[in-house]
Backbone bond lengths (Angstrom), bond angles and torsions (degrees), N, CA, C in turn:
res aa  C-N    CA-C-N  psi(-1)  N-CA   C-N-CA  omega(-1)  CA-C   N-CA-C  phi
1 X - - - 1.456 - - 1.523 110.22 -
2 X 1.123 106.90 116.38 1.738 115.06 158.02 1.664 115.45 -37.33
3 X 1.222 137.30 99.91 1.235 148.12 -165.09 1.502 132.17 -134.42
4 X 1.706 93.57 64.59 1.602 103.38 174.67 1.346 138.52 -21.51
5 X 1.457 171.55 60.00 0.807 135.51 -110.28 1.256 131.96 -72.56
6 X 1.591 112.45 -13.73 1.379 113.83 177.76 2.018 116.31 -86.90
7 X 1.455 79.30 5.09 2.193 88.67 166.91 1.297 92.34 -87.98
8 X 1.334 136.29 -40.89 1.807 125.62 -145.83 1.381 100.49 -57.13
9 X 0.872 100.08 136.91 1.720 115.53 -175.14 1.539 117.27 -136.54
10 X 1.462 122.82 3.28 2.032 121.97 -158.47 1.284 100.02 -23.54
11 X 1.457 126.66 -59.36 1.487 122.38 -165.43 1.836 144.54 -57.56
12 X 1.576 87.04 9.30 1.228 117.33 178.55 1.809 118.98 -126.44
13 X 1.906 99.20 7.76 1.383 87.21 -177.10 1.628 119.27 -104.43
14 X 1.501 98.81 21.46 1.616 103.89 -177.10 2.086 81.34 -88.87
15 X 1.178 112.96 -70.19 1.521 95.66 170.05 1.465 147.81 -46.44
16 X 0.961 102.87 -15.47 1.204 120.65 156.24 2.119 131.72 -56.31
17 X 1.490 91.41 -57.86 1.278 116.87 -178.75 1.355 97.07 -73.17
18 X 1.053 139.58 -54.60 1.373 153.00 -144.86 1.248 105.22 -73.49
19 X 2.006 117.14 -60.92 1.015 117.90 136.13 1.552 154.66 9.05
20 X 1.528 82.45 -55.41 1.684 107.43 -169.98 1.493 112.37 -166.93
21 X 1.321 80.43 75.17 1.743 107.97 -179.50 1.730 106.73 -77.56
22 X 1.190 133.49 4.91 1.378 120.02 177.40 1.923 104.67 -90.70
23 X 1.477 110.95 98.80 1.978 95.42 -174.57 1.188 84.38 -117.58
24 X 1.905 92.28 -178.40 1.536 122.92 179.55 1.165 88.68 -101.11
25 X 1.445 108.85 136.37 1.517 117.55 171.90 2.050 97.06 -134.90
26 X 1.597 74.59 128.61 1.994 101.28 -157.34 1.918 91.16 -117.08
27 X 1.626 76.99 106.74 1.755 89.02 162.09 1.523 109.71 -108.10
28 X 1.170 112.72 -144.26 1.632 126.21 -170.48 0.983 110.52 -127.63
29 X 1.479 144.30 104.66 1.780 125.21 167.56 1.408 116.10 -74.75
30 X 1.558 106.49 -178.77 1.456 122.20 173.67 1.478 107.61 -18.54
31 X 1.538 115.26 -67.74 1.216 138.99 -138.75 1.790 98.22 -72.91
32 X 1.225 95.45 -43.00 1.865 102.79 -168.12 1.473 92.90 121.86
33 X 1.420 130.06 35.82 1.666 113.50 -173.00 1.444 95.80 -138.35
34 X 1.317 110.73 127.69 1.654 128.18 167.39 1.523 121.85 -32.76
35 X 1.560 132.15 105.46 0.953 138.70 -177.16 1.223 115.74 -106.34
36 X 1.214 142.16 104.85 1.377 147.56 -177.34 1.329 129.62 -95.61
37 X 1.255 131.04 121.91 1.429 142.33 -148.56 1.930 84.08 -131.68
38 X 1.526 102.11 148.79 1.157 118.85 -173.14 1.368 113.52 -132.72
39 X 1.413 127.66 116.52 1.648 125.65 -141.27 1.295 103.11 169.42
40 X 1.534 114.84 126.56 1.236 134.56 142.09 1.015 136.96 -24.81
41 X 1.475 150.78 110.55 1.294 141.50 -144.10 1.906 108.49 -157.36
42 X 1.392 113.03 119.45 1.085 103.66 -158.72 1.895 98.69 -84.68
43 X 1.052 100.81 170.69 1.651 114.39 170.12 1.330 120.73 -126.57
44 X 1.710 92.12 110.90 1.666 111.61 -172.78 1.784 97.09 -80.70
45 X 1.350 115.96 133.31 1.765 127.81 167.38 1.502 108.98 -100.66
46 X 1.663 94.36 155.07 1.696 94.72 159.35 1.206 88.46 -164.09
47 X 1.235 122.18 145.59 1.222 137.95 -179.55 1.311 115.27 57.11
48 X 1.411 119.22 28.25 1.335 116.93 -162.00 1.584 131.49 82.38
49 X 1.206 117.70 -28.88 1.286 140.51 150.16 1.522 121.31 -60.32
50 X 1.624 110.79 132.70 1.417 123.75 155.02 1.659 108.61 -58.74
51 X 1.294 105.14 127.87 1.421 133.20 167.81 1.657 123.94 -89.23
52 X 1.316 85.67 -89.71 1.655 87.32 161.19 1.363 109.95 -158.07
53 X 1.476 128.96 -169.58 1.546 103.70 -151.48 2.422 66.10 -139.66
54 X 1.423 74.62 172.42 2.022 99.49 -170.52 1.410 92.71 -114.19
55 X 1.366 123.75 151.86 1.233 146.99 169.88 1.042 122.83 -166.90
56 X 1.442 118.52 147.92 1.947 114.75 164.67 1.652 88.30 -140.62
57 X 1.481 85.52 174.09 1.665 125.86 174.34 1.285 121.96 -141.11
58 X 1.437 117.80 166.18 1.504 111.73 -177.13 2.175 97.28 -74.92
59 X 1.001 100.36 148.99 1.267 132.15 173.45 1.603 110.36 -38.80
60 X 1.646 114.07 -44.23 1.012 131.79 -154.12 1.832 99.20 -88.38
61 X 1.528 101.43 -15.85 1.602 109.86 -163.41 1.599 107.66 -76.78
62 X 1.298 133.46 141.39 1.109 140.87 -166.75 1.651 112.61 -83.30
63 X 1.462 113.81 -9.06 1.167 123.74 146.35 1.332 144.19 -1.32
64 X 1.772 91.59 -77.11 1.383 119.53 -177.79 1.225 95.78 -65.76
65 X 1.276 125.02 -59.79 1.719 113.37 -159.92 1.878 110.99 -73.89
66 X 1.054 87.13 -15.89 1.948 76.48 168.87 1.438 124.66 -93.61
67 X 1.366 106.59 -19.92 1.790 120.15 152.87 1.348 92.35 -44.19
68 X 1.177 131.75 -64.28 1.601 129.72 -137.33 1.562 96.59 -58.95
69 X 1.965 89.79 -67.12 0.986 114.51 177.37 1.843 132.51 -15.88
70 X 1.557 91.32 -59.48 1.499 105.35 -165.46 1.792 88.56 -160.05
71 X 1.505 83.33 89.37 1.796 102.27 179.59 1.704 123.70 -68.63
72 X 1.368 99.23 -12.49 1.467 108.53 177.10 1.702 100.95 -77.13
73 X 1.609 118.64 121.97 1.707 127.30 176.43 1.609 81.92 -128.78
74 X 1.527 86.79 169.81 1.646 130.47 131.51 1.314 130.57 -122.68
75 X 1.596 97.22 143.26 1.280 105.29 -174.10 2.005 109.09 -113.46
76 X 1.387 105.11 131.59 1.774 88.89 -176.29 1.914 90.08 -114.20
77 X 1.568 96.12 169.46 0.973 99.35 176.60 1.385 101.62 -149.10
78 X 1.557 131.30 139.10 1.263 111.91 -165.82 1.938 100.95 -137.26
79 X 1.427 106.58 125.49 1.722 94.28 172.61 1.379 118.32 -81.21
80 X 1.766 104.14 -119.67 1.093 100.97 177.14 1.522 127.65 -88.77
81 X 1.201 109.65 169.98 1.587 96.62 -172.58 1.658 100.29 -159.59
82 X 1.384 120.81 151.75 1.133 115.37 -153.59 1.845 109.85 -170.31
83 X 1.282 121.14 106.21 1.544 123.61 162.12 1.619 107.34 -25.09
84 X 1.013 114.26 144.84 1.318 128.97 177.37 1.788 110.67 -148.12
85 X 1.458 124.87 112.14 1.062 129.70 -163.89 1.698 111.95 -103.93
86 X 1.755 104.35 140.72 1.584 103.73 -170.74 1.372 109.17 -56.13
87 X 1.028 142.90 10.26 1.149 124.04 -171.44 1.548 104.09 -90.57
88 X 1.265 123.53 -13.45 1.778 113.72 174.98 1.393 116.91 -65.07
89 X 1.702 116.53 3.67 1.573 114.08 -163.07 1.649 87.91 -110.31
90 X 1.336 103.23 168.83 1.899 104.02 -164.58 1.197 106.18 -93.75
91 X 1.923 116.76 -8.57 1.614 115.53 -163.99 1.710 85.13 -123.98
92 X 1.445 108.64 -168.14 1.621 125.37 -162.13 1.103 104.37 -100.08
93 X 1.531 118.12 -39.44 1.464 115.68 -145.43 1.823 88.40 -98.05
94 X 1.144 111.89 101.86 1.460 129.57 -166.51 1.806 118.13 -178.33
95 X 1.393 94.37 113.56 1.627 78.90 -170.00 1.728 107.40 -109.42
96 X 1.629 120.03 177.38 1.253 103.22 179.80 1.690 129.65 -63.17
97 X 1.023 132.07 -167.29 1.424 156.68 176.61 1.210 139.60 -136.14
98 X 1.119 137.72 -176.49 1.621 148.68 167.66 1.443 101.08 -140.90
99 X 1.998 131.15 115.69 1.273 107.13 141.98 1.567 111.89 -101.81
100 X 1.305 100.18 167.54 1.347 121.28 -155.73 1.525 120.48 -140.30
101 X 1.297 130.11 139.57 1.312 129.35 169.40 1.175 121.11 -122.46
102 X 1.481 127.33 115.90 1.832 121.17 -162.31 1.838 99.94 -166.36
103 X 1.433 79.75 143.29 1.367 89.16 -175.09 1.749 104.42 -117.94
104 X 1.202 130.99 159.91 1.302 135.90 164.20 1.721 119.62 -147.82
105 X 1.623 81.67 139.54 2.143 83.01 -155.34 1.167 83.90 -122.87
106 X 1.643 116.13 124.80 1.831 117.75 160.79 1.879 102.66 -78.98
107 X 1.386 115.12 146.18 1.173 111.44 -150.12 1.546 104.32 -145.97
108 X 1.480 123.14 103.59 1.329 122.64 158.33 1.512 133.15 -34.24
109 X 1.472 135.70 87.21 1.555 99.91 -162.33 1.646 106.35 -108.42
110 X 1.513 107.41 155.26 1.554 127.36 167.98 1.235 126.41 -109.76
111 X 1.351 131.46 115.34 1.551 108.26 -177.58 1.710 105.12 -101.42
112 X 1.212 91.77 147.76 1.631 132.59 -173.48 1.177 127.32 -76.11
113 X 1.455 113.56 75.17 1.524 102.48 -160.40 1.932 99.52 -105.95
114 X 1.759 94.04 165.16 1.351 109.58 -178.64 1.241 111.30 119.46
115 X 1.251 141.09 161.06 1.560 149.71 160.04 1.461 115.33 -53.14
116 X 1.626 102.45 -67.72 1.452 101.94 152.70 1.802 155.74 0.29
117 X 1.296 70.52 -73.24 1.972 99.94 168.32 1.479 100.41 -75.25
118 X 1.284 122.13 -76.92 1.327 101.53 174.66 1.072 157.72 -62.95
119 X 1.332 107.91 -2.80 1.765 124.21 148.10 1.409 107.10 -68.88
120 X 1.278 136.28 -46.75 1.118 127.16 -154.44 1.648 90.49 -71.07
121 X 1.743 124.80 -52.98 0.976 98.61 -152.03 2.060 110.79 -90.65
122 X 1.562 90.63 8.14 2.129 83.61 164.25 1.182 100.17 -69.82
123 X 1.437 120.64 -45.43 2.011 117.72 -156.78 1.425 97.51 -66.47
124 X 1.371 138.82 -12.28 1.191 125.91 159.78 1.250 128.15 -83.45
125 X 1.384 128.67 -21.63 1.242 133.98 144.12 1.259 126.75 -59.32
126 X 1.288 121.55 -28.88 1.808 125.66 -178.23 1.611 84.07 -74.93
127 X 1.274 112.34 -48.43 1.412 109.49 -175.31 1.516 119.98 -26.85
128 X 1.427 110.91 -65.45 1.206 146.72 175.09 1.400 116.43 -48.26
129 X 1.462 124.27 -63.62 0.795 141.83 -168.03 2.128 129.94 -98.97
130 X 1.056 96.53 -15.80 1.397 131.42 -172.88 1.183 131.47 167.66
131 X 1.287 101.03 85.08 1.387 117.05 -169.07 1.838 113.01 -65.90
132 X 1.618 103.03 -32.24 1.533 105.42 179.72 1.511 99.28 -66.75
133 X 1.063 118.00 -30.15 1.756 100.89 -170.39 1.284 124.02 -76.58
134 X 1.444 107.58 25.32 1.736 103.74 -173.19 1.168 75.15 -98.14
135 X 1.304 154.85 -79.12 2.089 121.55 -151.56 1.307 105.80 -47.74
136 X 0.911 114.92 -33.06 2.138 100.84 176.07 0.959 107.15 -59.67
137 X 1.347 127.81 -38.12 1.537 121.06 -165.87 1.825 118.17 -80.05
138 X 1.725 100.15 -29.08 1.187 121.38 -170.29 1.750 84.25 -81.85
139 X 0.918 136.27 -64.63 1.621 142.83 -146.05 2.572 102.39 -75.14
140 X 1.473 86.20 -17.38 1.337 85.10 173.94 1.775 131.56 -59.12
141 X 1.203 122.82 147.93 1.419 97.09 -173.94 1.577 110.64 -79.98
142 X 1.537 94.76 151.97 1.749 90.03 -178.01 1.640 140.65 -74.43
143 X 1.394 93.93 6.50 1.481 106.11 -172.70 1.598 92.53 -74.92
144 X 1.108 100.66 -44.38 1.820 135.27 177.02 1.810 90.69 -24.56
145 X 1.333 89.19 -81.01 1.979 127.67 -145.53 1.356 73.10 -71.73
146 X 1.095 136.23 -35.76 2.078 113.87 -164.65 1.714 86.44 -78.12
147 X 1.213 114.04 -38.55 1.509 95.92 -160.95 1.225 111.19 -83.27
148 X 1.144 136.39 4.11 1.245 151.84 -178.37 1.225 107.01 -92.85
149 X 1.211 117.04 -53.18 2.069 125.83 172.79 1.375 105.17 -60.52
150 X 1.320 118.63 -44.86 1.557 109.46 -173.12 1.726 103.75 -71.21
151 X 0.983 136.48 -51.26 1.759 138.16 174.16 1.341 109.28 -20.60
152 X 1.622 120.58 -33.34 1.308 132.44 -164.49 1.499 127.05 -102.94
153 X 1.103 134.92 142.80 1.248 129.89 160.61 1.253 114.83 -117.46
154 X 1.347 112.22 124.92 1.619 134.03 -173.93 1.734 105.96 -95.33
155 X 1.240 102.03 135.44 1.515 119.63 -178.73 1.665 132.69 -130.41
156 X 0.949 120.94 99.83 1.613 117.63 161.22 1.583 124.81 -90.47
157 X 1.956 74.49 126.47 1.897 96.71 175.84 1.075 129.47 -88.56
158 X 1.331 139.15 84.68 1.698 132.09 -169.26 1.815 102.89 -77.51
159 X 1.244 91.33 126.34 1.064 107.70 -162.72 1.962 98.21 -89.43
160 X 2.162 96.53 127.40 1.062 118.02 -170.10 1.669 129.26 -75.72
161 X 1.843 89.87 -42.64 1.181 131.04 164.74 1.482 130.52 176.55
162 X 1.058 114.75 175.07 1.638 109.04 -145.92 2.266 93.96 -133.62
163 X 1.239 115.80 144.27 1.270 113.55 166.63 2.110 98.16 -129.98
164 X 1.157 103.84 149.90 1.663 86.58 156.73 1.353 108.78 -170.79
165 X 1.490 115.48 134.83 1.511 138.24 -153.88 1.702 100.39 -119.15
166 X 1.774 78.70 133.86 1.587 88.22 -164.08 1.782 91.01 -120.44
167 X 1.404 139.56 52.89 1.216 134.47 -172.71 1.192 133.72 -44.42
168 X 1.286 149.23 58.88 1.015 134.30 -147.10 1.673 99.27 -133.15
169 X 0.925 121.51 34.31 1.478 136.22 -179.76 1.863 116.54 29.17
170 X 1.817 106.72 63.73 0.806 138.07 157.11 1.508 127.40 -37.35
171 X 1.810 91.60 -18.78 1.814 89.75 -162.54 1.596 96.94 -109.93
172 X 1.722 99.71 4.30 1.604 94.97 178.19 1.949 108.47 -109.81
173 X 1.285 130.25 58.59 1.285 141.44 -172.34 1.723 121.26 -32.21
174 X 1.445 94.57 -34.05 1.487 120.97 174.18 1.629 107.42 -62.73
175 X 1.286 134.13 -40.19 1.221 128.95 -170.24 1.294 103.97 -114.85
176 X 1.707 133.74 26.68 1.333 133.21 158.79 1.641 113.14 -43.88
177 X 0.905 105.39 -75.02 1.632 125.72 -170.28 1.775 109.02 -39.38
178 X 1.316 95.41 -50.43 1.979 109.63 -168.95 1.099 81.70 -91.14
179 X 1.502 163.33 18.71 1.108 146.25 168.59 1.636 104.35 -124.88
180 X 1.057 116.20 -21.86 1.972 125.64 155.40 1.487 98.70 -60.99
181 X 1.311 93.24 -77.23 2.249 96.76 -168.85 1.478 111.60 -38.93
182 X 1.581 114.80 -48.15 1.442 111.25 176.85 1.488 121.21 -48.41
183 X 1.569 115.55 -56.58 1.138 110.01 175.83 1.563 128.63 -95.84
184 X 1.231 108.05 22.99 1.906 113.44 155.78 1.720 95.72 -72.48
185 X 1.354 119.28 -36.15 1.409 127.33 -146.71 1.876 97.41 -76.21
186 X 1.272 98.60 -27.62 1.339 100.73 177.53 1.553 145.73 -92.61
187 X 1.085 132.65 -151.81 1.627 127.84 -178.97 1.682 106.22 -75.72
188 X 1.241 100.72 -177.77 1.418 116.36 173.77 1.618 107.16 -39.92
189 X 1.211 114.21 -80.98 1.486 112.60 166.54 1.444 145.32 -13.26
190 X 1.312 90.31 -48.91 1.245 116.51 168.85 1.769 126.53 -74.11
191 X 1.187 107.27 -43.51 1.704 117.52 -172.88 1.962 82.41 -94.90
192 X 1.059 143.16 34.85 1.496 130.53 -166.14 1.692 81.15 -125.39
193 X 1.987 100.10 -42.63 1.812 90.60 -179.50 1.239 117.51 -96.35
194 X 1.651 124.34 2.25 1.447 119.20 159.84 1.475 115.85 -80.43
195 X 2.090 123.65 -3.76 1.233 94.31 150.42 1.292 130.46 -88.87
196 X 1.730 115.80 -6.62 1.072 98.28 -173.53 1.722 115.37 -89.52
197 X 1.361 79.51 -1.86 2.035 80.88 172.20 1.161 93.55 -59.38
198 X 1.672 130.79 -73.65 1.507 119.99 179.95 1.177 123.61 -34.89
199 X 1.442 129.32 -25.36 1.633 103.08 179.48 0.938 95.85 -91.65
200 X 1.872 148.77 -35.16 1.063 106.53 166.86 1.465 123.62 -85.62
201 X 1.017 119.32 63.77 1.589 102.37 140.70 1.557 99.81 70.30
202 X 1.230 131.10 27.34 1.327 108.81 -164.22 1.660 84.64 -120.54
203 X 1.044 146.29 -8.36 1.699 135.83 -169.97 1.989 85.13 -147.76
C-alpha cells in the first residue's frame, strides 16, 4: 500500500476492519496470479492488538487449496470512501481527490479443520452479525448442521503485518471545515468520513 505518512493511522485499523468486516482476501494460484475471494472475516485481539482475523469459504472454493499451497495472503479491507471536490480549498490551483479508509493485513494462513472449529468459529460470526440467530442455529437438526460444516472450509489468519490509511487530507488544514460541511451534505459514505474527521480532531 502506498502510505503517506501523514495517512498512517495502524491505531485505528482494529476499528476499521471491525467496522467493515466484508474484505478481499488475495492468495496466489497455480499460475503465480492473484486470486481474490470476497468474505467476511472476523478479527481476533489481544492486548488490544489485531492478531489474526477468522474466515471460511465454501469447500468447493479453490481458495482453500492455494492457502495450503502458498500460505502467505493479503487481506484488504476498505471503509468509507468518498469524491471530494476542489472547491473546499480557498484558491484555484487545486484539483479533485478521493478520501479513503482501508486497511491491508499480510497474513499467515491455517486451515481449520473439524466440526468443532467450525462451529466455534460461525457462533462468532452469528455473534457479530446476528446474534438472535444462534438458537436457530443451535435448535437445527444435526444431520442438517454436520452437513452444513462440512460444505465449508474454515481458516485462520495470523496476522504478519498490518498498514492502515486514514486519507482524509490531513496535510491540507485550510480545507478542514469545507471539507466536513461537504460531506455531512452527503450519502452514507460521505457523513461516515465527516465522523471520522471528528474523531480525529480535524474540524
Amino acid at each position: 500500500m502506498y502510505l503517506p505518512r501523514q495517512f498512517d493511522h495502524p491505531e485505528h485499523a482494529v476499528s476499521i476492519m471491525q467496522a467493515h468486516p466484508f474484505a478481499s482476501l488475495i492468495a496466489i494460484d497455480e499460475t503465480g496470479f492473484p486470486f481474490v475471494a470476497h468474505l467476511p472475516l472476523k478479527v481476533i485481539e489481544e492486548g488490544g492488538q489485531a492478531v489474526r482475523l477468522l474466515g471460511h469459504c465454501a469447500r468447493s472454493n479453490p481458495l482453500a487449496q492455494f492457502l495450503v499451497e502458498r500460505p502467505l495472503a493479503l487481506a484488504s479491507f476498505m471503509g468509507p470512501q468518498a469524491y471530494m471536490s476542489p472547491k473546499v480549498y480557498s484558491d484555484v490551483q487545486r484539483v479533485p481527490t478521493w478520501s479513503y479508509l482501508a486497511v491491508q493485513v499480510r497474513v499467515h494462513a491455517r486451515l481449520l479443520d473439524g466440526e468443532e472449529a467450525k462451529d466455534a468459529l460461525l457462533k462468532q460470526l452469528i455473534a457479530d452479525h446476528e446474534p438472535a440467530y444462534a438458537d436457530q442455529w443451535r435448535s437445527l437438526p444435526h444431520d442438517y448442521a454436520s452437513k452444513m460444516l462440512h460444505a465449508i472450509q474454515a481458516f485462520e489468519l495470523n496476522i504478519v503485518s498490518l498498514q492502515c490509511a486514514v486519507k482524509l487530507n490531513q496535510h491540507r488544514p485550510e480545507a478542514h471545515a469545507g471539507m466536513h460541511a461537504a460531506y455531512l451534505q452527503g450519502g452514507e459514505n460521505e457523513q461516515a468520513l465527516a465522523r471520522w474527521m471528528k474523531k480525529l480532531d480535524m474540524v
